[in-house]
C-alpha positions in Angstrom: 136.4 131.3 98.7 137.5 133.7 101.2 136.6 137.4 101.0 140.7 138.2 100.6 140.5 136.4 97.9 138.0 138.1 95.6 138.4 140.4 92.4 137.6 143.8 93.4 135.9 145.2 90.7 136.9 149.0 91.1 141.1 148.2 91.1 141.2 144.7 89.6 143.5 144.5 86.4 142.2 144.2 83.0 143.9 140.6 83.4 142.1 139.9 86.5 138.6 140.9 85.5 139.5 138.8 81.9 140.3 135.5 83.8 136.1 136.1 85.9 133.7 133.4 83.7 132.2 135.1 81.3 134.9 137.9 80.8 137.0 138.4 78.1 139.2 141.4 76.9 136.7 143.3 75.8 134.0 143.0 78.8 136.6 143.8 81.0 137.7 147.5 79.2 133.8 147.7 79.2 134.4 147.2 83.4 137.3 149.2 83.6 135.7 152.3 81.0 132.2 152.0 83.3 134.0 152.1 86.9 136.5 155.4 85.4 132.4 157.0 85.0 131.2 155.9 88.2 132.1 153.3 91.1 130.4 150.2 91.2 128.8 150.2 94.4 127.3 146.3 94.3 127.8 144.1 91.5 124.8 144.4 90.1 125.7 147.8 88.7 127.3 145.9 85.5 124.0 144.6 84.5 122.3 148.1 85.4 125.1 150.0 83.0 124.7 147.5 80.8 128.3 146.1 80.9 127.2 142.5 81.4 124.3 139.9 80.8 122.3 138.5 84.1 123.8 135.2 82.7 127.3 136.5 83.5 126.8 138.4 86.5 125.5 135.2 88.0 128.9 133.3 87.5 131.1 136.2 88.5 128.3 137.3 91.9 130.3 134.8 94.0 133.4 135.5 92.8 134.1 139.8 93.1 133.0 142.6 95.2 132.4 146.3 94.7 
C-alpha cells in the first residue's frame, strides 16, 4: 500500500475510518470524539485512550497514519 493511500486518522470520514478492519460506526465516533480531545500523534494512541483493542490496532497499524 502506498503512503497516499492511507486513512489519516485525524481527517478521515466517519465512513473512512468505518470501512478500517475492525471498525464499525461506533468505534469510529469513538475515533473521531477522541482526536476532537487531542490529536493522535501515532496510532497507538487509540489503544492508550482506550478507543480500540491491541487486536484491532494490529489490523488497522498498516493501514492509517496519524
Amino acid at each position: 500500500m502506498c503512503s497516499s493511500d492511507l486513512i489519516d486518522l485525524n481527517s478521515a470520514t466517519a465512513e473512512q475510518l468505518d470501512a478500517l478492519p475492525g471498525i464499525g460506526p461506533a468505534t469510529a465516533a469513538k475515533i473521531i470524539a477522541a482526536r476532537k480531545k487531542a490529536p493522535i500523534l501515532v496510532a497507538d494512541d487509540l489503544l492508550n485512550r482506550g478507543v480500540i483493542s491491541a487486536r484491532v490496532l494490529e489490523q488497522i497499524s498498516p493501514l492509517v497514519t496519524p
